[in-house]
C-alpha positions as CSV (number, residue, x, y, z in Angstrom):
1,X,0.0,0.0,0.0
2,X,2.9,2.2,0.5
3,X,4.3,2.1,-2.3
4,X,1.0,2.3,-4.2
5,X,0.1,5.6,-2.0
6,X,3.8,7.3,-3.3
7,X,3.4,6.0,-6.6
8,X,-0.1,7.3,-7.1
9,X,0.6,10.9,-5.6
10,X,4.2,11.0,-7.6
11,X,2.6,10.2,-10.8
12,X,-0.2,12.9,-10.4
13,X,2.4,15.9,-9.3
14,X,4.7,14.7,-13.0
15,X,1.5,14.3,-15.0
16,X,0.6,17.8,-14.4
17,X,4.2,19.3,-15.9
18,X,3.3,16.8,-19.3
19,X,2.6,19.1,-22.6
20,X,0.2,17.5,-24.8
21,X,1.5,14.8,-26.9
22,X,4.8,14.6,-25.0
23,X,6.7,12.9,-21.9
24,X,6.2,14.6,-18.8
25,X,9.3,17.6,-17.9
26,X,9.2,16.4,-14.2
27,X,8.6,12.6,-13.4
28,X,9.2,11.9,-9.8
29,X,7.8,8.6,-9.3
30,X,10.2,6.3,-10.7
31,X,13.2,7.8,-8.6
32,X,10.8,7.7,-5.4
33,X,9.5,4.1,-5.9
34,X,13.3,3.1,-6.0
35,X,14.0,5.3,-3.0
36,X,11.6,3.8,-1.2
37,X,12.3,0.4,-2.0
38,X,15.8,0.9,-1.1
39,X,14.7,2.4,2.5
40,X,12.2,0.2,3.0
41,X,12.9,-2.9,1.8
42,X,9.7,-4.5,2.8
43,X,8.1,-2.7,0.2
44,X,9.8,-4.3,-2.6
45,X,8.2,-7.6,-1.9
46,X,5.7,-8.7,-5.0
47,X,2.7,-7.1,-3.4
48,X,5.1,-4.1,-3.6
49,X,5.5,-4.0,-7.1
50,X,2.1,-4.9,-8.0
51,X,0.8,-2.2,-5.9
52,X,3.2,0.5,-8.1
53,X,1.9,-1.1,-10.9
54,X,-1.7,-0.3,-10.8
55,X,-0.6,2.9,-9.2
56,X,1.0,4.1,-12.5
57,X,-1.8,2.7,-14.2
58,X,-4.4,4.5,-12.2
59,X,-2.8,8.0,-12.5
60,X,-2.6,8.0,-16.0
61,X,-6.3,6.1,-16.5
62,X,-7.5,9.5,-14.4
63,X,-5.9,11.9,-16.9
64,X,-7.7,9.9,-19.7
65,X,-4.6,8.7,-21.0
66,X,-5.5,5.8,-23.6
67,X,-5.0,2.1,-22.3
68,X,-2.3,1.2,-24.9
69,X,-0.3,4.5,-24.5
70,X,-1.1,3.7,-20.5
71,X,0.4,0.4,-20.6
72,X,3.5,1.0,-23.0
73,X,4.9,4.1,-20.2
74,X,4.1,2.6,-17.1
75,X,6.4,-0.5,-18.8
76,X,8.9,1.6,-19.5
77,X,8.6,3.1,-15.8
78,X,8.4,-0.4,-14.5
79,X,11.4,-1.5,-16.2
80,X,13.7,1.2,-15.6
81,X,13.0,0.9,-11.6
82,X,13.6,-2.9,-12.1
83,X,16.7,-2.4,-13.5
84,X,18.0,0.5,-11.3
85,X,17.3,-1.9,-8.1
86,X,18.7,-5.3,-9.3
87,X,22.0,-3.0,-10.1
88,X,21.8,-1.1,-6.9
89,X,21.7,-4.5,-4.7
90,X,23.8,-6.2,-6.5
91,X,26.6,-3.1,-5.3
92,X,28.7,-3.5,-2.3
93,X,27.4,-2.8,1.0
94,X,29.9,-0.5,1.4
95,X,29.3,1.5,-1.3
96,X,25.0,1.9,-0.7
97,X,24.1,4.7,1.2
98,X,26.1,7.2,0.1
99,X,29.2,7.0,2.9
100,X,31.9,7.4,0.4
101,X,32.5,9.9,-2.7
102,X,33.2,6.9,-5.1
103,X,29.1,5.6,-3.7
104,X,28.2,8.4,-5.8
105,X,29.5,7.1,-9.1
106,X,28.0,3.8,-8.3
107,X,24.6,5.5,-7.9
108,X,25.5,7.1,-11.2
109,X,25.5,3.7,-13.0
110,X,22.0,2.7,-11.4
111,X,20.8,5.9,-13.0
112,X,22.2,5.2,-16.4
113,X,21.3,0.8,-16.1
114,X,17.7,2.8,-14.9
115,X,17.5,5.1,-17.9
116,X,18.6,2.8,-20.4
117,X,15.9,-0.1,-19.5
118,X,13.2,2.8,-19.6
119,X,15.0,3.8,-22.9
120,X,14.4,0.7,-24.3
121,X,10.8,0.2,-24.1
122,X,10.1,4.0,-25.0
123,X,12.5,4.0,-27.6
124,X,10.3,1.2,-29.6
125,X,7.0,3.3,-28.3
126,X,7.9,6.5,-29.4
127,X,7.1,6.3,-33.2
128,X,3.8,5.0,-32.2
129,X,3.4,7.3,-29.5
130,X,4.7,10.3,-30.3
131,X,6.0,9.9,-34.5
132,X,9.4,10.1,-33.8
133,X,12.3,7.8,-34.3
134,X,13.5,4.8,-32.4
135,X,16.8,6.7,-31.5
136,X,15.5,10.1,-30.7
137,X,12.9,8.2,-28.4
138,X,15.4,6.0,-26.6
139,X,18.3,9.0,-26.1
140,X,15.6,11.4,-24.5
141,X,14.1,8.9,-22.6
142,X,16.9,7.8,-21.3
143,X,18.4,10.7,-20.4
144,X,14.7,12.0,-18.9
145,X,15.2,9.0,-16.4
146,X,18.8,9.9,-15.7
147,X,18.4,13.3,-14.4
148,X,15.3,12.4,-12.2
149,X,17.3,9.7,-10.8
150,X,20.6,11.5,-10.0
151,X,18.2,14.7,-8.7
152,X,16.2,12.7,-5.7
153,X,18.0,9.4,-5.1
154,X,20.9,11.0,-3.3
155,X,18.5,12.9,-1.0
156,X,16.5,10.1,-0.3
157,X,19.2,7.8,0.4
158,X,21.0,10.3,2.6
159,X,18.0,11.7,4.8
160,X,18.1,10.4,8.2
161,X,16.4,7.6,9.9
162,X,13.3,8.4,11.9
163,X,15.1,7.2,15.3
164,X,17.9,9.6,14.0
165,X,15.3,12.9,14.1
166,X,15.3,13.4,17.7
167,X,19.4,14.3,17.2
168,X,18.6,16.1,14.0
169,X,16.3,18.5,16.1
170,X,18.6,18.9,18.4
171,X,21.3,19.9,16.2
172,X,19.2,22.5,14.8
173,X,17.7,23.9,17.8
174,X,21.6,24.9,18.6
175,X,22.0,26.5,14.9
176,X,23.0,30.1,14.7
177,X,22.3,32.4,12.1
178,X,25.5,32.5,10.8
179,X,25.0,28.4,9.6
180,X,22.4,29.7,7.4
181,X,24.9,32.1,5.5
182,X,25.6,29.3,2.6
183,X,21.9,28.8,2.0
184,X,20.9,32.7,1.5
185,X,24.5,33.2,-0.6
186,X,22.7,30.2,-2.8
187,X,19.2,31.5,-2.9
188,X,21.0,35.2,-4.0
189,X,22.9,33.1,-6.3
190,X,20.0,32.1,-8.0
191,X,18.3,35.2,-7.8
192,X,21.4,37.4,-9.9
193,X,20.6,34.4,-12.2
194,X,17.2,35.0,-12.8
195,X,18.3,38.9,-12.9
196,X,21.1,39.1,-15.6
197,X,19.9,35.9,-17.8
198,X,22.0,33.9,-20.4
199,X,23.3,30.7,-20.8
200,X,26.3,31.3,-18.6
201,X,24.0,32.1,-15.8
202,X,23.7,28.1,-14.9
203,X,26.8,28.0,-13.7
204,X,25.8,31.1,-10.8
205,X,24.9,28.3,-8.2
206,X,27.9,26.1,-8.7
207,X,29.9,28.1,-5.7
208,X,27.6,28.4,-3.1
209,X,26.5,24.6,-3.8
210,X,30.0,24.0,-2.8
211,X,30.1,26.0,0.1
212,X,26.5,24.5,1.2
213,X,28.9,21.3,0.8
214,X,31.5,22.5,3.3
215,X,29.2,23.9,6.0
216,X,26.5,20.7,6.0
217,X,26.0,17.8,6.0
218,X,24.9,15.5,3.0
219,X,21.5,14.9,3.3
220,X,20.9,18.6,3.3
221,X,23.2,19.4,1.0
222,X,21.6,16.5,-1.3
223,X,18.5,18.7,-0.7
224,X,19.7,22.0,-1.8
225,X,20.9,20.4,-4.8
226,X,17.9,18.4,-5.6
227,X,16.2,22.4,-5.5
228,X,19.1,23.8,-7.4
229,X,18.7,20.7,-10.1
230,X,14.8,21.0,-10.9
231,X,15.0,25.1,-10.4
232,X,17.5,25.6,-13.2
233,X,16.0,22.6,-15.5
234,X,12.3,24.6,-14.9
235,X,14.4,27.4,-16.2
236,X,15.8,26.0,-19.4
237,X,12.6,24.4,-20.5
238,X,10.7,27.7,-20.4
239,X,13.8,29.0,-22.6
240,X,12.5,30.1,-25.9
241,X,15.1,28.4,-27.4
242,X,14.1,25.4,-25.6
243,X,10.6,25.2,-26.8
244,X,9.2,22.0,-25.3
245,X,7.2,21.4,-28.5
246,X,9.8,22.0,-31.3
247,X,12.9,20.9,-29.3
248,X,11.8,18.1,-26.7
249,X,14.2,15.3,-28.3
250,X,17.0,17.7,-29.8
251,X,20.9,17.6,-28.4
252,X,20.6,20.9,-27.0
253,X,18.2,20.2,-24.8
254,X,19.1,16.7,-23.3
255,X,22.8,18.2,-23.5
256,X,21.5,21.2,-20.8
257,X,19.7,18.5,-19.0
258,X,22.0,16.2,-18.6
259,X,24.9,18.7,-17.8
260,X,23.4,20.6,-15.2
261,X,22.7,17.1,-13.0
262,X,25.8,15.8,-13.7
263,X,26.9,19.4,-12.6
264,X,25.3,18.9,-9.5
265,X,27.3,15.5,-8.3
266,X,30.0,17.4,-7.2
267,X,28.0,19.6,-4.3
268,X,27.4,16.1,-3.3
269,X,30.7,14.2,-3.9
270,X,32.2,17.4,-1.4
271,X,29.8,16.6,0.9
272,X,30.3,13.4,1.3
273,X,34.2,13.4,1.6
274,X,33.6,16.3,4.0
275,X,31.9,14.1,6.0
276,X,34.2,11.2,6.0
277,X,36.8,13.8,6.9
278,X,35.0,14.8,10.0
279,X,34.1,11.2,10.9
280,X,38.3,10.7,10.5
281,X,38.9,14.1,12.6
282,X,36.6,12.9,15.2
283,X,38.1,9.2,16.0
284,X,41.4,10.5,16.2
285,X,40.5,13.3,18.6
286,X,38.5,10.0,20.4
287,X,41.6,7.9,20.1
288,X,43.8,10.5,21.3
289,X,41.8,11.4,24.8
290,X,40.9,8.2,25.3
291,X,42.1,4.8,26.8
292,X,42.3,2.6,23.6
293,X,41.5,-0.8,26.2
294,X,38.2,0.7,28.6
295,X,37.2,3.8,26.7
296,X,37.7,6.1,29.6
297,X,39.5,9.7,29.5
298,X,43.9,9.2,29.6
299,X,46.1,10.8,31.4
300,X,46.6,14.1,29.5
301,X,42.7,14.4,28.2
302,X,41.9,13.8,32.2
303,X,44.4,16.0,33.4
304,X,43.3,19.1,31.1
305,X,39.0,18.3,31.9
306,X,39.5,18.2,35.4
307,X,41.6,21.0,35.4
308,X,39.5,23.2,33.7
309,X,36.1,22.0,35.7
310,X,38.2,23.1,38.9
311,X,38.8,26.8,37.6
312,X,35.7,27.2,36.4
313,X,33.8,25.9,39.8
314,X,34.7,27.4,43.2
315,X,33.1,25.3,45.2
316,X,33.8,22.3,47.3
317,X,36.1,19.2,45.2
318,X,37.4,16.1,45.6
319,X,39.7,13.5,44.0
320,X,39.8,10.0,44.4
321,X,42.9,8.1,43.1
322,X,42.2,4.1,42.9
323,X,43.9,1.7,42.1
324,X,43.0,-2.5,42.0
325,X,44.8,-4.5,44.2
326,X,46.8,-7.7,43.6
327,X,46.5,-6.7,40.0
328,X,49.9,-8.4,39.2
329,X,48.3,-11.9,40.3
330,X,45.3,-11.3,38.3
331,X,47.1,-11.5,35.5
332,X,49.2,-14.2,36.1
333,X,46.2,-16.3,37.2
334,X,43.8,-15.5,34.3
335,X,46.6,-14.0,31.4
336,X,46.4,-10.7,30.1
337,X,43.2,-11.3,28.0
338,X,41.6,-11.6,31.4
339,X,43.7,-9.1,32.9
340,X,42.1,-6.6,30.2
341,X,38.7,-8.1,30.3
342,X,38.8,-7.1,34.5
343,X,39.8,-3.6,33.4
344,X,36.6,-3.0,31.4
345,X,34.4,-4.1,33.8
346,X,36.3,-2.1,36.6
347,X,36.1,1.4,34.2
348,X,32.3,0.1,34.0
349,X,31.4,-0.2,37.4
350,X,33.3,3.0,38.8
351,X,31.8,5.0,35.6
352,X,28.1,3.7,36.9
353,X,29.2,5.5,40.3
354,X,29.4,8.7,39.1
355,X,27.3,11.8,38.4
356,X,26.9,13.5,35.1
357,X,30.2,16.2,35.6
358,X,32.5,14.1,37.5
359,X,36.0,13.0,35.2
360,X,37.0,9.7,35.5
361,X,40.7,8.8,33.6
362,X,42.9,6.0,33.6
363,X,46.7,7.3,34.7
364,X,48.2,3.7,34.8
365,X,48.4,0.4,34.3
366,X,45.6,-0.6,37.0
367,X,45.3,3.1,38.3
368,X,42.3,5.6,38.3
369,X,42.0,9.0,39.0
370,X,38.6,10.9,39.6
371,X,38.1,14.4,40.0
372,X,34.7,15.0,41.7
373,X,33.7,19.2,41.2
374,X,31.1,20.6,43.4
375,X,31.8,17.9,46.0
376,X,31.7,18.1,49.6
377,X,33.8,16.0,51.9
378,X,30.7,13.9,52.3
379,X,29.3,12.9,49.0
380,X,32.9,12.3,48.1
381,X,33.2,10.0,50.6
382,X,29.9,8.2,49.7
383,X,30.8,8.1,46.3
384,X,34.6,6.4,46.8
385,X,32.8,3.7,49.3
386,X,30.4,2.8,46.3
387,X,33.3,2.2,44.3
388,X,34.7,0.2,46.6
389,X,31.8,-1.9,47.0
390,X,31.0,-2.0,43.2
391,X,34.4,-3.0,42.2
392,X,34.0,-6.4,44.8
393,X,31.0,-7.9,42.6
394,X,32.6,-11.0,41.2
395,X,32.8,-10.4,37.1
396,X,32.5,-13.2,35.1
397,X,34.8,-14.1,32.2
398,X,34.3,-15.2,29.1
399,X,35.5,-18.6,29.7
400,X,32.7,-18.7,32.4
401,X,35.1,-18.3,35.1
402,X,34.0,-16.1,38.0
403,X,37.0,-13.4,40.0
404,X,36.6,-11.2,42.5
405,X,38.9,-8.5,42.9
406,X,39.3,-5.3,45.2
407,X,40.4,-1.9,45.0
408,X,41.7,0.6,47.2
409,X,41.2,4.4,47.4
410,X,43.1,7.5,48.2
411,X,40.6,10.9,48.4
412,X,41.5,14.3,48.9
413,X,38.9,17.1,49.5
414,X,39.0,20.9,49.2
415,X,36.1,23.5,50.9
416,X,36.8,25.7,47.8
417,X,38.0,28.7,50.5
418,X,41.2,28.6,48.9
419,X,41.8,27.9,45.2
420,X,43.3,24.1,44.6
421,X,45.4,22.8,41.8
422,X,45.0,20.0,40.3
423,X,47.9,18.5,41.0
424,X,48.0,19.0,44.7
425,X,44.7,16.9,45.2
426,X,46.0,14.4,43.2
427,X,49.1,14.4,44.8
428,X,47.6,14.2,48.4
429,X,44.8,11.4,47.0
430,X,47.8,9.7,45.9
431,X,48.8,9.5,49.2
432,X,46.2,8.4,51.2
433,X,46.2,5.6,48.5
434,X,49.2,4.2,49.3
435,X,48.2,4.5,53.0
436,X,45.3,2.5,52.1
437,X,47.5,0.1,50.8
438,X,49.9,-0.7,53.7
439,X,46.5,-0.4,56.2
440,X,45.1,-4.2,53.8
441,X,44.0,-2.6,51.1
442,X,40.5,-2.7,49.8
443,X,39.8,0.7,52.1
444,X,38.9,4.4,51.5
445,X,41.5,6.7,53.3
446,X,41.0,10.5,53.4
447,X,43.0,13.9,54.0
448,X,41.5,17.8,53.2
449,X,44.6,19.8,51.7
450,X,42.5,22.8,52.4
């Protein structure tokens, strides 16, 4: 039914841009059912197609399009979208939805395997249909399906999940107007276009596209070209020298058609290779300030957060330094596997301890370091004895062995009277740790440095 209901509605909104005695200008449905089928892959089941089928059927049957002409395009739509899906799942996975610039010249062939399938049946059709040659009829057709293809599939296969929305929203609501800067240089763009006319003017867009590109992401990016595509086709089919009715299957106008959509890959291409560049930026800002083995903050990304959460609060603070005892014989009883496999769970359980603010880092090989802001003495003593008591639930291994380990902890507390570096509360929670070690370890020992 749903792809009947896109089908149907698709075929109506193209229908209405079809001159009399000619192919429609704008013919979304084909591009949509594929979209859709690729998204939702239920809906390319039988039932699926059949329901597309009589869709196309119905739209043109309410127009009063006669059955033969009826039946002859809606094959030709039917075939093109058959085509265009066996090529698209027969691609690597890798190469699907549009996560690398290369995915984009893949996409490309499903357009042309698309266009050329339609080609065929609407070559054969068209001197029935419309008087003209096999050639002329197979060339426009083609290239008709081509651009409506490349204009809406990369939108369509870029747009974001509905359990990804609730992020997209959020991203927005923390916009400024200053993101919107590429879209209104784009918009005036198009506008001097309209203004100073000519040929050359298609190419007005190209820049800002790019810069849309650079600022966004691709799905909107795909969207602001898909605009940008149909926008400056509309325009060169009301060109005089692009009469519809005296030009529809000459080289000049599939050679505008077909450059400007090909013209608008490389906003995309950007895009996407932008976005893999941020995706790349991004895990190796993660892999540098983070333990590689538990995930938690190292040493110098820990140092630098808690550091900066101490001068920017002036409250009461605390830091807890831990460290798991026997460590040493962990390892040698369970191997390093095991050893690392303890680790995790230990980052885990201290992690789950925590509030929202507080900075947990590993600065060792089985050491810890905490830095509680906005802390009083009290909660911070709460908060080390539930690590404690956390870290003693047995973990299981893999193997389906059970261990239980301890840890012990070192705190150090500040009223915020006085301002407190960093360093010194580590320094004095180190201390207390070690006392905690030569009292029998698995213990919480305590000191204010001020």
């Amino acid at each position: 039914m749903l792809a009947g209901a896109v089908v149907l509605a698709a075929c109506l909104a193209g229908l209405l841009t079809r001159p009399v005695g000619f192919l429609a200008f704008f013919w979304p449905a084909n591009a949509l059912l594929l979209g859709l089928m690729i998204r939702v892959p239920g809906t390319a089941r039988p039932s699926g197609w059949l329901a597309a089928g009589a869709a196309y059927m119905a739209a043109d049957l309410i127009i009063g399009t006669p059955l033969l002409t009826n039946v002859i395009l809606n094959a030709a739509n039917l075939a093109g979208v058959g085509l265009a899906y066996a090529v698209y799942t027969r691609l690597p996975p890798g190469l699907r939805r549009l996560r690398h610039p290369a995915s984009l010249l893949h996409l490309t062939l499903v357009a042309v395997a698309g266009g050329a399938a339609a080609g065929v049946i609407g070559g054969l059709a068209n001197p029935i249909l419309f008087g003209r040659s096999v050639i002329s009829g197979w060339v426009f057709w083609c290239v008709t399906e081509i651009v409506n293809f490349i204009a809406i599939l990369p939108a369509l296969l870029s747009a974001p999940t509905l359990a990804a929305w609730p992020r997209v929203r959020a991203q927005l609501a923390r916009t400024r107007w200053t993101d919107y800067l590429p879209v209104l240089a784009l918009a005036l763009s198009c506008l001097a276009a309209l203004l100073i006319g000519g040929p050359g003017t298609l190419a007005f867009p190209v820049p800002a596209l790019l810069w849309c590109a650079l600022a966004y992401p691709v799905f909107p990016t795909a969207v602001l070209t898909s605009l940008f595509g149909f926008g400056t086709l509309s325009l060169v089919a009301a060109m005089p020298v692009f009469d519809v009715a005296a030009s529809q299957a000459t080289s000049d106008l599939i050679s505008a058609r077909l450059g400007i959509s090909l013209v608008a890959l490389a906003p995309i291409m950007l895009a996407i290779a932008m976005q893999n560049r941020n995706r790349l930026m991004a895990r190796l800002q993660h892999l540098a300030a983070h333990d590689t083995l538990t995930g938690v903050a190292n040493r110098g990304a820990f140092q630098a957060r808690a550091q900066a959460l101490l001068s920017s609060r002036h409250g009461p603070a605390a830091a807890l330094m831990i460290d798991l005892d026997h460590f040493k014989s962990v390892n040698d009883t369970v191997g390093h596997a095991g050893g690392d496999a303890v680790l995790v769970t230990f980052s885990q359980r201290v992690a789950q301890c925590l509030r929202r603010d507080d900075v947990l880092g590993r600065v060792g090989g089985e050491e810890f370091a905490v830095c509680l802001p906005d802390c009083p003495a009290r909660d911070a003593i709460g908060i080390a004895e539930r690590i404690r008591a956390a870290v003693k639930q047995p973990i299981r291994l893999r193997d389906g062995r059970q261990l239980t380990v301890t840890a012990s902890v070192g705190l150090s507390t500040t009223d915020g009277t006085a301002p407190v570096a960093l360093e010194a509360l580590l320094a004095e929670a180190d201390a207390r740790l070690y006392d905690a070690k030569s009292r029998g370890r698995d213990r919480v020992e305590g000191i204010s440095p001020g």
